[in-house]
C-alpha positions in Angstrom: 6.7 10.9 -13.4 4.3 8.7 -15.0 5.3 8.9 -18.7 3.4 5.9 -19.7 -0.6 5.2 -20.1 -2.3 2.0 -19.2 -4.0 1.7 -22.2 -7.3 -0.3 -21.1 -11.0 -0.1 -22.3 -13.7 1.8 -20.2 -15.5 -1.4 -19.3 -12.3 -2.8 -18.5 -11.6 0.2 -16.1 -14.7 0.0 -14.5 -14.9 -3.5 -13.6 -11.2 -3.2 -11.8 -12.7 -0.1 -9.4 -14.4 -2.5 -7.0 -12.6 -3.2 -3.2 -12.9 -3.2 -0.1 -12.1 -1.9 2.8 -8.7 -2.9 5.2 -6.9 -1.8 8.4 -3.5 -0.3 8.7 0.3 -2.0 8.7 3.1 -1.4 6.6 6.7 -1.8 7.9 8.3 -3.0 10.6 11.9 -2.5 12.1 14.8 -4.7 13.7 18.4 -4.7 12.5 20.9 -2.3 10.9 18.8 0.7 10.2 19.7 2.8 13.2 17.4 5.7 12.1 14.1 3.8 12.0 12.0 4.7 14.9 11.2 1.1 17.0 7.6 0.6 15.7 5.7 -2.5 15.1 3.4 -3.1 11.5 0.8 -1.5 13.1 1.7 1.7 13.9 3.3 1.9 10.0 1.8 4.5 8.0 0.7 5.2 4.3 0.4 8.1 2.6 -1.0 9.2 -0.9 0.6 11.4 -3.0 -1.8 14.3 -3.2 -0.9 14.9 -6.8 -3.5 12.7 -7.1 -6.2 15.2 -5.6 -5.2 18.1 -7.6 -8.8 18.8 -8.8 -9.9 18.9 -4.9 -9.0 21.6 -2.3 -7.0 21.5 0.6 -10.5 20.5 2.8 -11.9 18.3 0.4 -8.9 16.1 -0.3 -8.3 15.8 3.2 -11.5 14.7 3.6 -11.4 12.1 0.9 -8.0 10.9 2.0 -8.8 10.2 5.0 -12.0 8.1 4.2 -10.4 6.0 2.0 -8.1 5.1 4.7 -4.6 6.5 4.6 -2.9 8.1 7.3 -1.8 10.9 6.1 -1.0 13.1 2.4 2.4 13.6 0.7 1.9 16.9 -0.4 3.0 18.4 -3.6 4.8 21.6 -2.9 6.1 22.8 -6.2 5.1 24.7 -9.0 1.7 23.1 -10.6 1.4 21.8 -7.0 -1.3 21.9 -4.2 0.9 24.6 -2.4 3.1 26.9 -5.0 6.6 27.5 -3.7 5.7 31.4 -3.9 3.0 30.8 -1.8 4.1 28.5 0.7 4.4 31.2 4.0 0.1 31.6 3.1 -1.4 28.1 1.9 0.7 25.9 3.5 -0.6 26.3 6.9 -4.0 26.0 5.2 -3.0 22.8 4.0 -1.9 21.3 7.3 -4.7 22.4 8.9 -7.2 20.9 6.7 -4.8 17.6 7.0 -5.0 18.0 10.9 -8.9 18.5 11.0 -9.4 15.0 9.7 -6.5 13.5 11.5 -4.0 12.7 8.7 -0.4 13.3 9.4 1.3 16.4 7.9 4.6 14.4 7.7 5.9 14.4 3.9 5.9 17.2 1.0 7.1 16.7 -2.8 9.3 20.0 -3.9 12.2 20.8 -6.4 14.0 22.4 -3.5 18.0 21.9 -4.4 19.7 25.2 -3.9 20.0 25.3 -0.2 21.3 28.9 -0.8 18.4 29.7 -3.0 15.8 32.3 -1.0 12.8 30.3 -2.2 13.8 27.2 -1.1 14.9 27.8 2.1 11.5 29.4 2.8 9.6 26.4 1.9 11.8 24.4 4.4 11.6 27.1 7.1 7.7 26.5 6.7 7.7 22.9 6.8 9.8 22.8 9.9 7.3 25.1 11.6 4.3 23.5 10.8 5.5 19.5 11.6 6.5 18.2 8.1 9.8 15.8 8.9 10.5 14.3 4.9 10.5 15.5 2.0 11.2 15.0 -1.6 14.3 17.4 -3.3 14.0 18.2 -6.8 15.6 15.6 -9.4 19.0 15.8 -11.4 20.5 15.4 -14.7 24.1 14.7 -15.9 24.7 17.4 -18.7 26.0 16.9 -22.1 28.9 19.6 -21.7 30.4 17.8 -18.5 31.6 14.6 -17.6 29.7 12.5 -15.5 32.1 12.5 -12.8 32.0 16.4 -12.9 28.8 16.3 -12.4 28.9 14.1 -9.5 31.3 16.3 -7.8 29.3 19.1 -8.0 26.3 17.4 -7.0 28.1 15.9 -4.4 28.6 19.4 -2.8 25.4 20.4 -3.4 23.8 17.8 -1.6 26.1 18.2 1.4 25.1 22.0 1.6 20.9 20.5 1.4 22.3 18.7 4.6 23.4 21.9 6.3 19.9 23.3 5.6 18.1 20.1 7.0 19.6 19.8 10.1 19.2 23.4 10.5 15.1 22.7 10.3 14.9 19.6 11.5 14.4 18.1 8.5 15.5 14.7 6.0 15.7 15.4 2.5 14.9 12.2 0.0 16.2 12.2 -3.5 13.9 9.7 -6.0 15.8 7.3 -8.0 14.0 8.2 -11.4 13.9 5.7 -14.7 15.6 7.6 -17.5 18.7 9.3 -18.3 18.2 10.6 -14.4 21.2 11.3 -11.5 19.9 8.3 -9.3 18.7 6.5 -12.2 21.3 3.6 -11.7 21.1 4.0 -7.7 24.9 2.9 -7.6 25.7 6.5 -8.8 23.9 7.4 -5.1 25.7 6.6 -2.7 29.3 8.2 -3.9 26.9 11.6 -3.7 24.6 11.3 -1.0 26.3 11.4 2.6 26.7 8.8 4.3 24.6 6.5 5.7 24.7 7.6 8.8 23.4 10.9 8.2 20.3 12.4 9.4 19.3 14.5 6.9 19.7 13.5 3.2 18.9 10.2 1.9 17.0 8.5 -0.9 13.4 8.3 -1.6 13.6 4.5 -3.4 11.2 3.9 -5.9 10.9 0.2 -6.6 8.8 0.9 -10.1 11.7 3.4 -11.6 14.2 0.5 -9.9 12.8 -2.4 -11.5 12.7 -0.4 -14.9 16.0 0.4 -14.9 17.2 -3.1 -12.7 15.3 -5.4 -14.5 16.3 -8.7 -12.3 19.0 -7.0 -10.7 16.9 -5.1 -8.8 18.0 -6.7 -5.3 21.1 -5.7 -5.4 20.4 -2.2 -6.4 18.2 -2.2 -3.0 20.8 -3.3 -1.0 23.4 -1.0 -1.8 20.8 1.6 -1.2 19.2 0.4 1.8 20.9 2.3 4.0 20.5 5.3 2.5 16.9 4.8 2.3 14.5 7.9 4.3 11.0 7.2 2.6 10.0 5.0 0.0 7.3 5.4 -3.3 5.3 2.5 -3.8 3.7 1.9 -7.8 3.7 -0.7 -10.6 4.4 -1.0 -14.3 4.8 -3.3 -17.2 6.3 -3.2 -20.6 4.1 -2.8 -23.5 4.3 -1.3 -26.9 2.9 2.0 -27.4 3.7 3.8 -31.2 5.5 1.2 -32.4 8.0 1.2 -29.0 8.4 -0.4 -25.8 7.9 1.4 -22.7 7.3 1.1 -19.3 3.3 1.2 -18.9 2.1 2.2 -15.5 -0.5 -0.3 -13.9 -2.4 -0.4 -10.5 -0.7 -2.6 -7.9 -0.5 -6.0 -8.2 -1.4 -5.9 -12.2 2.8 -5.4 -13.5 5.9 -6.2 -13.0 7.2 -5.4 -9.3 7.6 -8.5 -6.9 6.0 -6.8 -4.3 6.2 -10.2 -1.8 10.1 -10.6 -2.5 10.7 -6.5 -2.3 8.2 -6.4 0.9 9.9 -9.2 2.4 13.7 -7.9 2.0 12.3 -4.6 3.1 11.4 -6.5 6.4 14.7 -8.2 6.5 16.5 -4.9 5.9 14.7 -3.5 8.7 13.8 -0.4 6.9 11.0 1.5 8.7 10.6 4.6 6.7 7.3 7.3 5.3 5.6 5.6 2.6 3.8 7.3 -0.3 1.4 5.9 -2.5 1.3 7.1 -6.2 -1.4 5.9 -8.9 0.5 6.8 -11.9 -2.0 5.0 -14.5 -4.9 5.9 -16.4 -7.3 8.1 -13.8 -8.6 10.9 -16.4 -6.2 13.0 -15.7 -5.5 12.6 -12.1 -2.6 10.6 -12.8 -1.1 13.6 -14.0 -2.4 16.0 -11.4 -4.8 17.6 -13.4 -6.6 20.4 -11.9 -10.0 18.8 -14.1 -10.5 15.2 -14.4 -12.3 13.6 -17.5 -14.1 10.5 -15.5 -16.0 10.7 -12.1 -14.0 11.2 -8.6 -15.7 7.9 -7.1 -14.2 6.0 -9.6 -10.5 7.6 -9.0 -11.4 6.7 -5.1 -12.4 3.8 -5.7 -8.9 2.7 -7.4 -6.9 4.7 -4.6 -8.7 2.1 -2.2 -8.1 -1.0 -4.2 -4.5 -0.2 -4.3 -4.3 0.7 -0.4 -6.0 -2.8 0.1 -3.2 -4.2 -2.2 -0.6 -2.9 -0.6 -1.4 -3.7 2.8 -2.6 -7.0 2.3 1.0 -7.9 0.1 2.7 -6.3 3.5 1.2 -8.8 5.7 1.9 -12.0 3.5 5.5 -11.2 2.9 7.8 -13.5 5.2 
């Protein structure tokens, strides 16, 4: 994720790092969406993706998560991850512990789990289920050159059905990511023939609105409601277009600073009644942790700093939207 730079001076980057602090809500629930839980904005909960923290330990980015304000950590499990799929049985527990000691909610994980026949997968879902974790992100999808598309769809079609199998076996929901780019999910109207049905339980989408407004442009709305009831957690980020090497692509920005409506997508979100695990990615220019580098080439504070800002963003654009 996060193929693009925000190209912006030092000075510039510096003067944007300033914000302040800002109490809790994100989404609420009333109509269609059967599987929300009945919560009011208050008791919503955000999330940062901890690929963010990847130059911090399990203690220390706990820690620093929790100061800044979110509730809890979407954690990377997958390779180049905070916990390696090998490794899960050991460090996740770690993980969650160090999440637990400073009250954040073990709740969601980022994996490439898709082969719920495959040993390694099943083990990092077995572990999740054991230790708390309810959502989490499958690996992505491509439609191959040496197939049709509606092969492809069949197959996947299965595929997901058997990740269903496994879910509800650990108590789980599995989110795919819509995904900019020649992507299964890319679209979001190839979803839905793939993904069971709405009224399942255990699979669903994870819907990005930044890859959905890439790819939607200002049809966008009606990608989200074909989707919305699919919908199990969300990803919340920005972009704009810009020209980078004589092309344009999709530049990643801090909240508020591109191209999402977050008041019109915030405010059908509330109409939709769609209650579901947020998580917060910073995809732009953060010396590396945008990337989750394991060394970062500018100083922590400043990456906090910009984690904060866009928390405040985010919440603050929740409670305006009508």
């Amino acid at each position: 994720m996060g193929k693009g730079h925000d190209y912006i001076s030092r000075r510039h980057f510096s003067k944007r790092t300033a914000a302040a602090l800002c109490s809790v809500p994100f989404m609420p629930l009333h109509g269609w969406n059967a599987l929300s839980s009945n919560t009011s904005e208050e008791d919503i909960k955000v999330h940062l993706f901890s690929k963010h923290l990847q130059f911090l330990g399990y203690e220390e980015m706990s820690e620093v998560a929790a100061d800044i304000g979110f509730d809890g950590l979407d954690l990377t499990v997958r390779p180049k991850g905070h916990v390696l799929p090998e490794n899960v049985q050991d460090d996740l527990p770690k993980a969650v512990e160090a999440m637990r000691k400073y009250g954040l909610q073990p709740k969601m994980m980022t994996t490439n789990v898709l082969d719920a026949h495959a040993e390694i997968d099943q083990q990092v879902l077995k572990t999740a289920s054991k230790l708390g974790l309810t959502h989490y992100r499958t690996g992505w999808l491509s439609y191959p050159e040496d197939r049709s598309i509606q092969e492809s769809q069949e197959i996947y079609k299965s595929l997901f059905k058997s990740l269903e199998a496994a879910n509800e076996k650990w108590g789980l929901i599995g989110c795919y990511q819509n995904h900019a780019g020649n992507h299964v999910g890319a679209p979001i109207w190839d979803l839905p023939p793939m993904l069971p049905g709405p009224q399942s339980k255990h699979l669903g989408s994870q819907y990005d609105i930044r890859h959905a407004v890439v790819e939607g442009g200002m049809s966008w709305e009606l990608d989200l409601r074909l989707i919305a009831p699919y919908i199990r957690s969300i990803v919340i980020k920005d972009f704009k277009w810009g020209m980078q090497e004589g092309q344009w692509k999709p530049v990643n920005t801090p909240l508020g600073e591109g191209m999402v409506d977050f008041g019109r997508y915030f405010s059908l979100l509330k109409k939709y009644g769609i209650n579901v695990p947020i998580s917060l990615h910073l995809e732009y220019d953060l010396g590396g942790a945008e990337h989750g580098a394991q060394q970062i080439s500018i100083d922590k504070k400043v990456v906090y700093a910009m984690m904060k800002k866009d928390l405040t963003f985010l919440r603050k654009a929740w409670k305006a939207a009508e």
